[in-house]
Structures are given as C-alpha cells and as structure tokens.
PATI-945470 format. One record per residue: residue number from 1; x, y, z of N, C-alpha, C in turn; residue in one letter. Coordinates in Angstrom, 2 decimals, always signed. Layout:
BEGIN
R   i      nu      nv      nw     cau     cav     caw      cu      cv      cw aa
R NUM       X       Y       Z       X       Y       Z       X       Y       Z  a
...
//
This chain:
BEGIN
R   i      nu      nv      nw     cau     cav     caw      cu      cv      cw aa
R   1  +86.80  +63.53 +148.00  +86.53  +62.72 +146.83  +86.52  +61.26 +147.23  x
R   2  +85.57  +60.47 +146.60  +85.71  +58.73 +146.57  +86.42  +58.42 +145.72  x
R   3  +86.54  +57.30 +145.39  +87.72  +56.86 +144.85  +88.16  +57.46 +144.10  x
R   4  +89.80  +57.03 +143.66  +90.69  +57.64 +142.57  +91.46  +56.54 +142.26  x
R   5  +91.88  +56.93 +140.89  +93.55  +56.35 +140.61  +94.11  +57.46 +139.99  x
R   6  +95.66  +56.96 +140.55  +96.64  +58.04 +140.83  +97.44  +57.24 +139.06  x
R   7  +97.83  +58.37 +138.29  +98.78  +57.84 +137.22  +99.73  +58.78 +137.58  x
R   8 +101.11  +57.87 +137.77 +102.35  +58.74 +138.20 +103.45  +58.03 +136.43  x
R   9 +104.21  +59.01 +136.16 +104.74  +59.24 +135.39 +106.08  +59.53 +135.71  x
R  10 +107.21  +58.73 +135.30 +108.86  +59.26 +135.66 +109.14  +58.76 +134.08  x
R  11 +109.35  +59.77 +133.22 +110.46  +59.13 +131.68 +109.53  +58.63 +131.59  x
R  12 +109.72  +57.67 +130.93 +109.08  +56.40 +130.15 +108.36  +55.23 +131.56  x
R  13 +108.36  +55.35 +132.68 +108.09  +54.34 +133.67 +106.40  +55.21 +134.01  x
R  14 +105.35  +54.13 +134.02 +104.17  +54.42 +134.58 +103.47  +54.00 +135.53  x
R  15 +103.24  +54.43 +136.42 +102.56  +53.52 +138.09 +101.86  +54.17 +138.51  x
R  16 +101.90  +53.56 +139.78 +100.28  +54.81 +140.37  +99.97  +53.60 +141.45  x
R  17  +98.50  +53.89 +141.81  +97.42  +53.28 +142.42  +96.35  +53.67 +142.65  x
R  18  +95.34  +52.98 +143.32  +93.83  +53.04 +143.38  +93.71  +52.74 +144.75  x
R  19  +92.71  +53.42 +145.29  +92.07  +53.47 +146.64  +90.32  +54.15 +146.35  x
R  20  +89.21  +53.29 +147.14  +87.94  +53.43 +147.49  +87.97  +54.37 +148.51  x
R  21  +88.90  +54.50 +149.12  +88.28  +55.72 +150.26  +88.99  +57.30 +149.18  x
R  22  +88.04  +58.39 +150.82  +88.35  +59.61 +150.29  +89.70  +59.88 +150.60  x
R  23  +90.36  +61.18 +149.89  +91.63  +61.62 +150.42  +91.88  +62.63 +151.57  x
R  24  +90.41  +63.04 +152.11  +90.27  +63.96 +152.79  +90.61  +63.43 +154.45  x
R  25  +91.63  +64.10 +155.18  +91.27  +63.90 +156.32  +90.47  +64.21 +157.36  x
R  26  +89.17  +63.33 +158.11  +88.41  +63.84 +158.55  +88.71  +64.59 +159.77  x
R  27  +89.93  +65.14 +160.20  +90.44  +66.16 +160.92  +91.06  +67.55 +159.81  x
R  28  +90.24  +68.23 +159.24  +91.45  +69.13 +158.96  +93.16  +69.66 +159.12  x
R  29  +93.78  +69.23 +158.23  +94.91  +69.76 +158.97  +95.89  +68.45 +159.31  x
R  30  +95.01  +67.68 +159.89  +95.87  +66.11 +160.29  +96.41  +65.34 +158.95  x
R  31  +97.14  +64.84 +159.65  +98.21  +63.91 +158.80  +97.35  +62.36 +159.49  x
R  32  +96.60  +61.56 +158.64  +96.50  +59.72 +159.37  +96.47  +58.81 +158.04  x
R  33  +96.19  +57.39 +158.68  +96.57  +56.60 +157.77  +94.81  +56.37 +157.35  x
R  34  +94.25  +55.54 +156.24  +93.16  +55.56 +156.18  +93.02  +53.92 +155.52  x
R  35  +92.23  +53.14 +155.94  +92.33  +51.88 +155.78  +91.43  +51.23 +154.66  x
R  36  +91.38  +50.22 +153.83  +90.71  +50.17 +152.93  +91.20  +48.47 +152.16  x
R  37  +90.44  +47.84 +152.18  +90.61  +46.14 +151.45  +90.89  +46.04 +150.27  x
R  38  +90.35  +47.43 +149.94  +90.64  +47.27 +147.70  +91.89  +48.36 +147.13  x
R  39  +92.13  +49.21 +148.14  +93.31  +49.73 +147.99  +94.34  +48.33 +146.95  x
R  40  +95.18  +49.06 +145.85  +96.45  +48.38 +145.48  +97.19  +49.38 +144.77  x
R  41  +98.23  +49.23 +144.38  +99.26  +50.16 +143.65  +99.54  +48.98 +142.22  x
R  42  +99.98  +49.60 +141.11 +100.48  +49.01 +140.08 +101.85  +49.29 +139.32  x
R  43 +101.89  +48.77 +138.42 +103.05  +48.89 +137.62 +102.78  +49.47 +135.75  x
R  44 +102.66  +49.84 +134.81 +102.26  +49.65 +133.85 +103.38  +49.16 +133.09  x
R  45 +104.69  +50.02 +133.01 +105.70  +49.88 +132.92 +107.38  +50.24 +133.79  x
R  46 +107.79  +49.41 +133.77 +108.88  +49.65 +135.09 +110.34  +49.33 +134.30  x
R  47 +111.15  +49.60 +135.25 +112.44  +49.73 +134.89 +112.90  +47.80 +134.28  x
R  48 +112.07  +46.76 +135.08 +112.61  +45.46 +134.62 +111.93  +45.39 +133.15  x
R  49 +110.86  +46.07 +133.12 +110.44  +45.58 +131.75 +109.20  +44.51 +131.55  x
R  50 +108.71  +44.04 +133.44 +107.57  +43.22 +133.45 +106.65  +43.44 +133.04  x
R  51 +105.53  +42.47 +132.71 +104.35  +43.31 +131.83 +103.53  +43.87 +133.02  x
R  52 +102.39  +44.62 +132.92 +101.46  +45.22 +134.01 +101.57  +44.30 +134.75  x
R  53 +101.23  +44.93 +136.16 +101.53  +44.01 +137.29 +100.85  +45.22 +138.38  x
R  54  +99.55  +44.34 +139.84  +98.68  +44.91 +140.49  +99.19  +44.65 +141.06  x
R  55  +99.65  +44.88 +142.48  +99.83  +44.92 +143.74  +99.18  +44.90 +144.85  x
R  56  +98.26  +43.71 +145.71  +97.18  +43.95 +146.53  +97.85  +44.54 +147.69  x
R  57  +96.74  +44.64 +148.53  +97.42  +45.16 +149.49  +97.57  +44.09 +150.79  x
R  58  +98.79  +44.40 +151.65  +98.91  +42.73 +152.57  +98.12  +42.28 +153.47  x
R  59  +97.56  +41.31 +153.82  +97.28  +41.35 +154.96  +97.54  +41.61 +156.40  x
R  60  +96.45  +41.99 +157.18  +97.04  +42.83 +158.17  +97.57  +44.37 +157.99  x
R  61  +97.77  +44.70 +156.80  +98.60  +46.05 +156.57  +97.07  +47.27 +156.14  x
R  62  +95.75  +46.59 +156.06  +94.99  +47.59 +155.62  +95.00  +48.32 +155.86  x
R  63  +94.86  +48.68 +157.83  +95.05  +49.88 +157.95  +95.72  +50.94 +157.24  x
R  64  +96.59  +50.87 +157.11  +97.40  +51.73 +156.32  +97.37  +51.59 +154.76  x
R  65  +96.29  +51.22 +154.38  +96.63  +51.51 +152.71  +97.36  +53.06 +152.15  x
R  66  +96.34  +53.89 +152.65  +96.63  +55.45 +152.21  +97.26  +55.83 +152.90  x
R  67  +97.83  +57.13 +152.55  +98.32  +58.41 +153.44  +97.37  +59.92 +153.61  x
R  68  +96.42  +60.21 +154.26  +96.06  +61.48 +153.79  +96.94  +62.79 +154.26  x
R  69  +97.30  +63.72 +153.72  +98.47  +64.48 +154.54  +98.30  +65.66 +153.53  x
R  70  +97.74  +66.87 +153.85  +97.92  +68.15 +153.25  +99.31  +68.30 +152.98  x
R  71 +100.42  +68.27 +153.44 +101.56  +68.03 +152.62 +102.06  +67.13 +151.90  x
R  72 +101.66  +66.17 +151.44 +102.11  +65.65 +150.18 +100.51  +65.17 +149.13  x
R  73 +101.04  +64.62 +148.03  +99.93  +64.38 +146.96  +99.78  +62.76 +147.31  x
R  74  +99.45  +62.17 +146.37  +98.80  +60.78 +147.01  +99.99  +59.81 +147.53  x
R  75  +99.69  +59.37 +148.30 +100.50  +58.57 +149.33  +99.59  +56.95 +149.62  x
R  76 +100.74  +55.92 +148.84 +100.05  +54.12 +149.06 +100.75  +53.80 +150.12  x
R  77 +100.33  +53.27 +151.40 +101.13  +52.19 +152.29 +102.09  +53.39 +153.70  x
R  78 +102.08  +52.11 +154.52 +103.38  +52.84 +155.88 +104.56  +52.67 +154.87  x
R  79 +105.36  +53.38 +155.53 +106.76  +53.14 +154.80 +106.92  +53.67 +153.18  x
R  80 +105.40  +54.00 +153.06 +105.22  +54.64 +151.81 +105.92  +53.82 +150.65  x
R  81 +104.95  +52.89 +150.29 +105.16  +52.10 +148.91 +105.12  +53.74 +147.75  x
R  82 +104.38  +54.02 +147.92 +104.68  +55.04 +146.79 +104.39  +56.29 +147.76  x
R  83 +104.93  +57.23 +147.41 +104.85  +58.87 +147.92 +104.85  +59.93 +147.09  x
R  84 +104.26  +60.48 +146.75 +104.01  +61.93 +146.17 +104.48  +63.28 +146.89  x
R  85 +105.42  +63.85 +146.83 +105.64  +64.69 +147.47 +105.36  +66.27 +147.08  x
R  86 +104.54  +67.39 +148.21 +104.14  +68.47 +147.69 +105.10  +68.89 +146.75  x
R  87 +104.78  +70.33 +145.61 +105.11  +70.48 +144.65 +106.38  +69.73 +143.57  x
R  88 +105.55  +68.28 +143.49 +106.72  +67.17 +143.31 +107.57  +67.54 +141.83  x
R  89 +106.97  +68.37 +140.99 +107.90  +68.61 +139.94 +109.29  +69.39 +140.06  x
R  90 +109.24  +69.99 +141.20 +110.42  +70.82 +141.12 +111.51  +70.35 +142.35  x
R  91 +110.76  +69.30 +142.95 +112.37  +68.75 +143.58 +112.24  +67.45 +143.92  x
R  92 +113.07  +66.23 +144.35 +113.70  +64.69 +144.15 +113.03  +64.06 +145.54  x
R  93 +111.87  +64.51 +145.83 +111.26  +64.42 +147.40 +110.42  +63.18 +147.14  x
R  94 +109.91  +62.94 +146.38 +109.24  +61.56 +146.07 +109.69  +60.11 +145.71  x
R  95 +109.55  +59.11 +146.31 +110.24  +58.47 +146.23 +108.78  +56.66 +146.28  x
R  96 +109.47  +56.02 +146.31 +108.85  +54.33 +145.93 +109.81  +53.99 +147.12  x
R  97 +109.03  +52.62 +147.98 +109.75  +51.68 +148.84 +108.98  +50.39 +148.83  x
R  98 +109.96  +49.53 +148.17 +108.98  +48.01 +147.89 +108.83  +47.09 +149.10  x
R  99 +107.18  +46.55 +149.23 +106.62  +45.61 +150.32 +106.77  +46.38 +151.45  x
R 100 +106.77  +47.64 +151.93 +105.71  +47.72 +153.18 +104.49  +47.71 +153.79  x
R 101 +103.61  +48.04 +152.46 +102.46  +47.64 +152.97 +101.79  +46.60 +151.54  x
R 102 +102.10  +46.98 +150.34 +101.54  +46.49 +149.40 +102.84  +45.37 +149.39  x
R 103 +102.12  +43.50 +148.46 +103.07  +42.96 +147.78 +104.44  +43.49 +147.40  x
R 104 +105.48  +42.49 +147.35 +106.66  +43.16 +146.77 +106.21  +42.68 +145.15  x
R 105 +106.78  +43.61 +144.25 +107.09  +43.39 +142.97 +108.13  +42.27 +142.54  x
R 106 +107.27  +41.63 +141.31 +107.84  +40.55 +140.52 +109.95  +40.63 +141.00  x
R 107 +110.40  +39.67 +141.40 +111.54  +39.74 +141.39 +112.91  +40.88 +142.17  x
R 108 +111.48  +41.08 +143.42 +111.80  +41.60 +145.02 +112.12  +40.59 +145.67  x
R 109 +113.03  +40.37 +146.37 +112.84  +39.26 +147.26 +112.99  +39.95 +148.64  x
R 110 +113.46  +41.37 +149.21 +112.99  +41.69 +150.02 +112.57  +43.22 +149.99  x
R 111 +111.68  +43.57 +151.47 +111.33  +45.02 +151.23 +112.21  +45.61 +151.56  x
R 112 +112.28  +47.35 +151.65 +113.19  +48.34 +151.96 +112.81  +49.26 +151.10  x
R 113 +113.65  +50.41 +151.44 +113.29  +51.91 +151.17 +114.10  +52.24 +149.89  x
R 114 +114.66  +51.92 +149.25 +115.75  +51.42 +148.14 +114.89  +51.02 +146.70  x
R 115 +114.08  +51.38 +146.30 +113.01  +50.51 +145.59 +112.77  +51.31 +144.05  x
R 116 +113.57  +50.78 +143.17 +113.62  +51.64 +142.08 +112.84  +50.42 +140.82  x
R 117 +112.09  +49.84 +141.35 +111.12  +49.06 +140.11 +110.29  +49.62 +139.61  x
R 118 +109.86  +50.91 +140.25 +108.99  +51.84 +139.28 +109.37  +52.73 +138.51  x
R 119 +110.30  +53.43 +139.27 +110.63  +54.74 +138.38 +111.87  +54.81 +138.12  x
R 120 +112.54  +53.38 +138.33 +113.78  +53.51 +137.14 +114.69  +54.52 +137.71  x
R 121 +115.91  +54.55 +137.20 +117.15  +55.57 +137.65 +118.03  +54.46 +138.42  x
R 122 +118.84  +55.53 +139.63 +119.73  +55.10 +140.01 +119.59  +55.64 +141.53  x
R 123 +118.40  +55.76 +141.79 +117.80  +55.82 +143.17 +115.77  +55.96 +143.27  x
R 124 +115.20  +55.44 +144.19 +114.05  +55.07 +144.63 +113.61  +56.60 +144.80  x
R 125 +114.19  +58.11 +144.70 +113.67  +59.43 +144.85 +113.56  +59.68 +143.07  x
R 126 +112.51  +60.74 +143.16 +112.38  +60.71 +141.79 +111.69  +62.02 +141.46  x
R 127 +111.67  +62.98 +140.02 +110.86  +64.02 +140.50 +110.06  +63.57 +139.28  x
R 128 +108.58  +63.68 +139.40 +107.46  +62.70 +138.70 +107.43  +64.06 +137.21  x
R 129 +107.60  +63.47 +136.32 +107.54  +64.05 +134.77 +105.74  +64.65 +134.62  x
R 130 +104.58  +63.84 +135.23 +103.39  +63.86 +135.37 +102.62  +63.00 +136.37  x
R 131 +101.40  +63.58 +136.96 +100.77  +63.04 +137.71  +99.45  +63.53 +137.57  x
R 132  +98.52  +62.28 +137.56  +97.29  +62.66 +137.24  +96.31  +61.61 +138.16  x
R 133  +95.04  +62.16 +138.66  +94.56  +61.65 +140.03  +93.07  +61.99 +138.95  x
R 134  +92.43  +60.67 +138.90  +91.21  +60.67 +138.54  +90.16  +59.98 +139.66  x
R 135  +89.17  +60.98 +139.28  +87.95  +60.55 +140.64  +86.72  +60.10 +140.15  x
R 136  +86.23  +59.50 +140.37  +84.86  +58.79 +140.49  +83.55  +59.99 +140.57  x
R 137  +82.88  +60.19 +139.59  +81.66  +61.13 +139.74  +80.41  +60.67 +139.53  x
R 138  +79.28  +61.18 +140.41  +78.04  +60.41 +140.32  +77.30  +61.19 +139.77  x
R 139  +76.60  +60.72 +138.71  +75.62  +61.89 +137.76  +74.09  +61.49 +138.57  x
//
C-alpha cells in the first residue's frame, strides 16, 4: 500500500501517524527501516491536554521514518517513537518513546523510552483500545 495514516486509540488519548511510503518490505520476511521526508506522527489528544500537535520528522533521522516488520503493526521512527505491537489488543507490548526520530512533544525537554504524552497512564507500554490504518486508493 502507498500511503496511510495510522489512528491509534488508548481511553480517551488519540495519535497515530502518516507516512508516503509503502508498508511492504521489499524483501519478504525482512524486518528494515524505510525512509521518507513527509513521514510525521501526531497528537490529537494526549495525556497534557495540548491541542493537536504534528510532529515532523528530524533531520538527518529520515532514514528511519518507518518500521516495516511482519511482526508488528505500524511502526514511526528508530527507537520507535510509536510502535504497534503484533496482536496489540491482548497484551502491554506497544509502547511510545519521545524524540528519537520524530520532534519531541510540546513540553519534552528530553528524549527516552519513558514517553507517556500519548497514551497517558503510568507507563509509555500500552494495549491500544483501537487502531485503524487508512490507505490511499486510486480510482
């Protein structure tokens, strides 16, 4: 598929992101990173309460916007700014880590794997309430 945005869902907290490339890896089977300038992740609503908020992606970090990986669902950034983890409803495998590859969020002052501005709680793992991945179709 070409592009998508990903709507991830925890409680009441809504995020996600968008990427122009496909999710497919052009190795079957392989796990790589896939690079892309318009890649960003967002916020709709988060645990501070900021209003929407885009996240570009850093410089230098394109390479790695995506994750493509038959084991997990959509994957933003190294260090995995956001992660989807296979059958993410039924266990705490997914998780958010702010500024590794995307901007840090409003009132980050540094990155790390610790990163609960999206999905709220009392840790950065999370098991997603809904997730929905819309694609781009050409008539």
């Amino acid at each position: 598929m070409g592009p998508t945005v990903t709507v991830i869902q925890v409680g009441s907290y809504i995020f996600g992101g968008y990427t122009d490339v496909s999710w497919s890896s052009p190795i079957p089977g392989s796990c790589r990173y896939a690079s892309s300038r318009k890649s960003f992740i967002y916020s709709l609503y988060n645990i501070n309460g900021f209003s929407p908020v885009k996240l570009q992606i850093k410089s230098g970090k394109q390479s790695y916007a995506i994750y493509r990986c038959s084991n997990y669902g959509p994957t933003f950034g190294h260090g995995y700014d956001i992660r989807i983890y296979n059958n993410a409803a039924t266990n705490r495998y997914s998780y958010t880590g702010c500024g590794s590859s995307y901007h840090l969020p409003p009132g980050y002052s540094s990155s790390g794997s610790s990163c609960r501005f999206y999905a709220g709680g009392g840790s950065h793992k999370f098991s997603p309430t809904d997730v929905e991945v819309f694609y781009e179709t050409t008539t």
